[in-house]
Each structure stands twice: as structure tokens, then as C-alpha cells.
PyMOL CGO cylinders between C-alpha atoms (Angstrom):
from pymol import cmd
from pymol.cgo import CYLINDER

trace = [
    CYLINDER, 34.82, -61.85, -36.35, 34.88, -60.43, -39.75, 0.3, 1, 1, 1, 1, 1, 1,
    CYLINDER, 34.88, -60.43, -39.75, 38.34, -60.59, -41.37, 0.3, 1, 1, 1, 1, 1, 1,
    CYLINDER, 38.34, -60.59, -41.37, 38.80, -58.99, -44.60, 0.3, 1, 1, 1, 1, 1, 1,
    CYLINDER, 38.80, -58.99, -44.60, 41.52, -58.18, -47.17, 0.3, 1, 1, 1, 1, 1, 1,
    CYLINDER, 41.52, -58.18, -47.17, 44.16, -59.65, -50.10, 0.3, 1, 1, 1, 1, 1, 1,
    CYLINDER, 44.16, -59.65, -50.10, 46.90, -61.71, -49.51, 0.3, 1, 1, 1, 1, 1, 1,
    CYLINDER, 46.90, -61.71, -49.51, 49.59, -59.34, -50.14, 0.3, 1, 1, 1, 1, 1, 1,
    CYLINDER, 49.59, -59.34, -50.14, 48.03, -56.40, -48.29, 0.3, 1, 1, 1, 1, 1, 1,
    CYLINDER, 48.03, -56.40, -48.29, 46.91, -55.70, -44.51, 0.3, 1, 1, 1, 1, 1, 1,
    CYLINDER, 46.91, -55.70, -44.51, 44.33, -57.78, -42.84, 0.3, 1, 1, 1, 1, 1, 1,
    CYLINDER, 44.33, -57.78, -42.84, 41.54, -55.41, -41.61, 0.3, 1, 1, 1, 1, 1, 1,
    CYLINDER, 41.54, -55.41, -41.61, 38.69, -57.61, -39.17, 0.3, 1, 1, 1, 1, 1, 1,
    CYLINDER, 38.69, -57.61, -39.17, 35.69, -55.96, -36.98, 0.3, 1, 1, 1, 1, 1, 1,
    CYLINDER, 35.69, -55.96, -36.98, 34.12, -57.75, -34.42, 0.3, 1, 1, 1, 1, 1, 1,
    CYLINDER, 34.12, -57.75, -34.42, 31.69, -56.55, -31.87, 0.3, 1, 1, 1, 1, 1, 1,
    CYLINDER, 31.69, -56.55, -31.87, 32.25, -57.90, -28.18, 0.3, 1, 1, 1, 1, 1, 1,
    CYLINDER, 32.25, -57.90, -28.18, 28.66, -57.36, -26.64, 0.3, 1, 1, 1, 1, 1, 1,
    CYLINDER, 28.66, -57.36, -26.64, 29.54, -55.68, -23.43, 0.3, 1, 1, 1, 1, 1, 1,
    CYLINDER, 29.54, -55.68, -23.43, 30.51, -51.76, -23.19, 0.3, 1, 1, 1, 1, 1, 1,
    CYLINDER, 30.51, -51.76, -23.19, 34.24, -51.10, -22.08, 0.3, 1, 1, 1, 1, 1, 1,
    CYLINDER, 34.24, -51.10, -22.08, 35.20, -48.39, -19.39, 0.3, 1, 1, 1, 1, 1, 1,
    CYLINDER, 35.20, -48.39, -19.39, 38.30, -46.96, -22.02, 0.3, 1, 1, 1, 1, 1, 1,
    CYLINDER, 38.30, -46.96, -22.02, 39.33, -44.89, -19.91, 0.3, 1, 1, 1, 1, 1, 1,
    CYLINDER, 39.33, -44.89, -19.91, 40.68, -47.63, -17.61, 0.3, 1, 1, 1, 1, 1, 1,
    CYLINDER, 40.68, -47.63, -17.61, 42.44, -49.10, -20.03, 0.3, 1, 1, 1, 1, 1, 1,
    CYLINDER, 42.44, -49.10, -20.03, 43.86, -46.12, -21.72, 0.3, 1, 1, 1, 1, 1, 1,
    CYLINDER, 43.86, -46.12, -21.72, 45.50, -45.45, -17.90, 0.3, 1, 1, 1, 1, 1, 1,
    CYLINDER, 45.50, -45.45, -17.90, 46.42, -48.80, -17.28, 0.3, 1, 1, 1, 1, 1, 1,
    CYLINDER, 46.42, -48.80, -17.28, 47.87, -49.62, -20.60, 0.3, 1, 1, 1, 1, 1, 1,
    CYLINDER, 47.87, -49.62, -20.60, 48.73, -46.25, -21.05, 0.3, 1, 1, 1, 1, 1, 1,
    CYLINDER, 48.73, -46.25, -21.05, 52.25, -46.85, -23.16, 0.3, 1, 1, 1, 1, 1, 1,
    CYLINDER, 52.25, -46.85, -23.16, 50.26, -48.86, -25.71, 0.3, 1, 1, 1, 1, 1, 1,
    CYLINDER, 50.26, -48.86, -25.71, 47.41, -46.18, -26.00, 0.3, 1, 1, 1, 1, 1, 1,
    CYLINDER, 47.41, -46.18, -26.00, 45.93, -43.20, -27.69, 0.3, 1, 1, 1, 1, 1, 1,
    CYLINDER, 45.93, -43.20, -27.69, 42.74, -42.18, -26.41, 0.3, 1, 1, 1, 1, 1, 1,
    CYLINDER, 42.74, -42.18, -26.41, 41.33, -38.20, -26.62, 0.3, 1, 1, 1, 1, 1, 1,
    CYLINDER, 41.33, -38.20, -26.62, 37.64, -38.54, -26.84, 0.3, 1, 1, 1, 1, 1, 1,
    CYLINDER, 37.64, -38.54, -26.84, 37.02, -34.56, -28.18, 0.3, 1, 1, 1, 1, 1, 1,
    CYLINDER, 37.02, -34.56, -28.18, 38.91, -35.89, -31.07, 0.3, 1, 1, 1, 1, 1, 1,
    CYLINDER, 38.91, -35.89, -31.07, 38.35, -39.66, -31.80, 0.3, 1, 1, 1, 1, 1, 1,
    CYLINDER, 38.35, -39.66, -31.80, 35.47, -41.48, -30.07, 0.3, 1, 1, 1, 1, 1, 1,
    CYLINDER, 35.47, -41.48, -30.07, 37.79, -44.63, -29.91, 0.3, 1, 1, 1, 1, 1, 1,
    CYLINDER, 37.79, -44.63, -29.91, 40.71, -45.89, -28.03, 0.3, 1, 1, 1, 1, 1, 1,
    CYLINDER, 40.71, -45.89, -28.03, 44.08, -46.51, -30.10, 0.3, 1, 1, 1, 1, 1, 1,
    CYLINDER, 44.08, -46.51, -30.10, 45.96, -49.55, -28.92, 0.3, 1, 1, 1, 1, 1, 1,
    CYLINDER, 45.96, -49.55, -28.92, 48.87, -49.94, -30.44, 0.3, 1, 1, 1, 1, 1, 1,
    CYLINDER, 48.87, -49.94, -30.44, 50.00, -53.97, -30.02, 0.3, 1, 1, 1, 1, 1, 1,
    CYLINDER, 50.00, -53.97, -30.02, 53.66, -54.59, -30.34, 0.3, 1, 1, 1, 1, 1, 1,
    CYLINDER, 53.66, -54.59, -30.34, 53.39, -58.21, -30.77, 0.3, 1, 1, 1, 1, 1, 1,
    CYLINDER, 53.39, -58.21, -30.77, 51.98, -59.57, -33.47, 0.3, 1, 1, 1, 1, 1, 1,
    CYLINDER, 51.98, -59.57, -33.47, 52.03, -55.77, -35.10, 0.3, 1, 1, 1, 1, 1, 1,
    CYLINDER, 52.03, -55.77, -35.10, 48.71, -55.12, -35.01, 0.3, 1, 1, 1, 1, 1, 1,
    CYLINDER, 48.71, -55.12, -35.01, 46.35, -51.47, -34.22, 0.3, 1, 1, 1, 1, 1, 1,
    CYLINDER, 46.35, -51.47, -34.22, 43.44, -51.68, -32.49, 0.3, 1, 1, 1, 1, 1, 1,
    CYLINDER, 43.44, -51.68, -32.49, 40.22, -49.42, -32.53, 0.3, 1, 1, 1, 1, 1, 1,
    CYLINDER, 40.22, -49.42, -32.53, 37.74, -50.03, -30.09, 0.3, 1, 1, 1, 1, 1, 1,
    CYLINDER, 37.74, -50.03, -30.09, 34.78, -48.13, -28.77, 0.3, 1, 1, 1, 1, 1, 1,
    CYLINDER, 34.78, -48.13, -28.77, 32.93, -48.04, -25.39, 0.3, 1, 1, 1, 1, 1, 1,
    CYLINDER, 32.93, -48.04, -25.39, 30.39, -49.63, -27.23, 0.3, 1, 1, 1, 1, 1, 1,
    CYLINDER, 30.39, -49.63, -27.23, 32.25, -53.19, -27.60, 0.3, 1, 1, 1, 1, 1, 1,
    CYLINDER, 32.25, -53.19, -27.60, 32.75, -52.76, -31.13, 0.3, 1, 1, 1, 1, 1, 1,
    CYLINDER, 32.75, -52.76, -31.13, 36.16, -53.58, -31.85, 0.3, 1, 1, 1, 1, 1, 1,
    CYLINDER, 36.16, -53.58, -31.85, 38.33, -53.00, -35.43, 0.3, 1, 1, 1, 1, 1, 1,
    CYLINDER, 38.33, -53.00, -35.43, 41.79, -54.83, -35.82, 0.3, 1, 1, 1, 1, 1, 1,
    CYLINDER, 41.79, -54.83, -35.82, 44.28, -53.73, -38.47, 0.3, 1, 1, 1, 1, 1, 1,
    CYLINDER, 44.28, -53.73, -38.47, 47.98, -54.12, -39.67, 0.3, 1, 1, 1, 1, 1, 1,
    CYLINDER, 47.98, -54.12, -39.67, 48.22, -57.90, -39.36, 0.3, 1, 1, 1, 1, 1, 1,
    CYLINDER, 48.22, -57.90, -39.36, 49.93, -59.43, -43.11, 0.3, 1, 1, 1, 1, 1, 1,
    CYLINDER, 49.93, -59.43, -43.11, 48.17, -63.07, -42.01, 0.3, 1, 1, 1, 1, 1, 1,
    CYLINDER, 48.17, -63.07, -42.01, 45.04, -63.65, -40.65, 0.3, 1, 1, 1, 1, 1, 1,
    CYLINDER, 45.04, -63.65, -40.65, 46.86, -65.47, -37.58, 0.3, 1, 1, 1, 1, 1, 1,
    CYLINDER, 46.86, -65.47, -37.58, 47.86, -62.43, -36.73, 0.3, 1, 1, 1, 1, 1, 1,
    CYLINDER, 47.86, -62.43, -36.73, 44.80, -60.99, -35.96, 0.3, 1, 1, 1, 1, 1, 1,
    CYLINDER, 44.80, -60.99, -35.96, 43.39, -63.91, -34.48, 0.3, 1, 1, 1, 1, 1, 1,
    CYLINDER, 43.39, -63.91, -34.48, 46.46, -63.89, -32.27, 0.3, 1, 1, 1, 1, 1, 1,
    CYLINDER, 46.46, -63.89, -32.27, 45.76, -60.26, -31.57, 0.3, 1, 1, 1, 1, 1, 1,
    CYLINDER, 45.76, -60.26, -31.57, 42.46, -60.45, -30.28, 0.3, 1, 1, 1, 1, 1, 1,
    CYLINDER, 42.46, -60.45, -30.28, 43.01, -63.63, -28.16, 0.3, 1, 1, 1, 1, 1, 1,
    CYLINDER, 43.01, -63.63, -28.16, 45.62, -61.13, -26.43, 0.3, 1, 1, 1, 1, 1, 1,
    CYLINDER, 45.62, -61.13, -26.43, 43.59, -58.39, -25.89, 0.3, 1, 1, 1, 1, 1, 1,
    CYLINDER, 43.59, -58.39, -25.89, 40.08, -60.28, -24.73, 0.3, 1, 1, 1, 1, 1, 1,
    CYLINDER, 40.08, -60.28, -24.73, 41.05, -61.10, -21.40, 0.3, 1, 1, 1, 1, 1, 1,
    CYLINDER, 41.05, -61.10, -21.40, 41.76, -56.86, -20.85, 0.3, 1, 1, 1, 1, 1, 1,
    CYLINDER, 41.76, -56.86, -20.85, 38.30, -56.02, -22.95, 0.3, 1, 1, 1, 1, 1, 1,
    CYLINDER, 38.30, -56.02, -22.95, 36.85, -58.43, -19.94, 0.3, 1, 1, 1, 1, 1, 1,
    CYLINDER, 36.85, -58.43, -19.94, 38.80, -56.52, -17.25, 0.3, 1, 1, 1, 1, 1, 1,
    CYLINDER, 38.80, -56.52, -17.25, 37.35, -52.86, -18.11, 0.3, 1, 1, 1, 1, 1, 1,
    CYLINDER, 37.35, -52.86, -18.11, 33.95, -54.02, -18.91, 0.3, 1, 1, 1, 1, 1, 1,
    CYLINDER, 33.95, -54.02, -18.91, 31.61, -51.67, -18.18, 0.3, 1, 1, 1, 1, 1, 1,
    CYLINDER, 31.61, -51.67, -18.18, 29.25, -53.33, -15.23, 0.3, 1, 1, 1, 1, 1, 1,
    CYLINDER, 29.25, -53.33, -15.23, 25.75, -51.04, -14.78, 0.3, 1, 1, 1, 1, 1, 1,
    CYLINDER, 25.75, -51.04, -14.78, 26.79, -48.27, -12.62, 0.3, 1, 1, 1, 1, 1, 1,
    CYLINDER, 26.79, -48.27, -12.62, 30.56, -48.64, -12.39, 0.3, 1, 1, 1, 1, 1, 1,
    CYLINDER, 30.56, -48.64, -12.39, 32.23, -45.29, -12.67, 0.3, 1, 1, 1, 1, 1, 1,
    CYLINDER, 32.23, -45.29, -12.67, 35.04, -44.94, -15.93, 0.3, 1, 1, 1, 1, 1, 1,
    CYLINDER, 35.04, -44.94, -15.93, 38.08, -46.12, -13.32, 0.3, 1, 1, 1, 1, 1, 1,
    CYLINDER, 38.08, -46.12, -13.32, 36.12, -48.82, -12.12, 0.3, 1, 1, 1, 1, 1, 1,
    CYLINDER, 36.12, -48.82, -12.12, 36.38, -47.46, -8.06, 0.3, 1, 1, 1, 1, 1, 1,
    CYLINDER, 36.38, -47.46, -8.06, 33.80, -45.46, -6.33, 0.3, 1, 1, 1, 1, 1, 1,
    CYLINDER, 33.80, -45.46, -6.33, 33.85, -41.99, -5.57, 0.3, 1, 1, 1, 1, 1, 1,
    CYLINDER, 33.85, -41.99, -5.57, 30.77, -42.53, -3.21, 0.3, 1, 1, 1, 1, 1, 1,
    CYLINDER, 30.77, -42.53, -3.21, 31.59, -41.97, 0.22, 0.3, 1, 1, 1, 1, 1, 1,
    CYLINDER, 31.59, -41.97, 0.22, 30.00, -43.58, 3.51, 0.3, 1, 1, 1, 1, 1, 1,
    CYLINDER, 30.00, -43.58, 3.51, 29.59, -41.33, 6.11, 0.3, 1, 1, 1, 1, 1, 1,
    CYLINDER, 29.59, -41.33, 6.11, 29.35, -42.64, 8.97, 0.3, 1, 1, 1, 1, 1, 1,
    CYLINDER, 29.35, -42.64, 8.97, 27.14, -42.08, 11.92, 0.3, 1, 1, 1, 1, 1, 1,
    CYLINDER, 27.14, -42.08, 11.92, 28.73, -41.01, 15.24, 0.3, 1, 1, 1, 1, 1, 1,
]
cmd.load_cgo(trace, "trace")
């Protein structure tokens, strides 16, 4: 992770994640934390209330972390959101809401 920035101002750090991410899943699921309109931005806002840190990250795993006045902060941020980057990773033919919409028919 690259972190970046003074002492007195906000941190900014980038980081890339190496998997894509199904936003779309998350953007429902965390959906109070979220901004995510793809005709406008091709990124998913998450908004982290604690430590105070915003969030842009793409389906491509790239991931950019801003707000935090410490570098902790933005350590602690990512360590919090990880484990849901994991969650909505995008396997090889897993729809954007991670369920099928394939349907077995069965034969009678």
C-alpha cells in the first residue's frame, strides 16, 4: 500500500487488491455506507464512519483510501474493509449479486 501526504494534512494511500470485486453486492449490502452509480463514477463510494475515512474502489481491485489525519488510520481502515473486499470477490462466472439466475429444469 502506497500512503502518501504531510503531517498536518489528509493521508491519501492506493493499493491494488488483485482480485475483481462484484460492487454491486456490496453497494446493496452495505448500502447505508455507499455511493455507487456506475453512468456517473466507475467506482464505489464507501463512506467509513470509524476511523473517518472514504473509500474508492473499482471492480478492478484497485482500491484508494482518503480522509485519515494519521497513517493508522488508514491502515486501520483497510484492515476493516478486507475481509468485505474478500466477500464480493468476483469468482469467474459469478453473476454481480453473487446468486444464480440459471434455472434447472427439470425432467418429468
Amino acid at each position: 500500500m502506497v500512503v502518501t501526504g504531510a503531517k498536518s494534512e489528509e493521508q491519501v494511500a492506493s493499493c491494488d487488491v488483485k482480485f475483481p470485486i462484484r460492487l454491486e453486492g456490496i453497494a446493496y449490502k452495505h448500502s447505508i455506507y455507499t455511493s455507487y452509480e456506475p453512468e456517473l463514477f466507475p467506482g464505489l463510494i464507501y463512506r467509513m464512519v470509524r476511523p473517518k475515512i472514504v473509500l474508492l474502489i473499482f471492480v478492478s481491485g484497485k482500491v484508494v483510501l482518503t480522509g485519515g489525519r494519521v497513517r493508522n488510520e488508514i491502515y486501520t481502515a483497510f484492515e476493516q474493509i478486507y475481509p468485505v473486499l474478500q466477500e464480493f470477490r468476483k469468482l469467474p462466472g459469478t453473476p454481480a449479486f453473487g446468486f444464480s439466475t440459471d434455472f434447472v429444469r427439470s425432467e418429468s
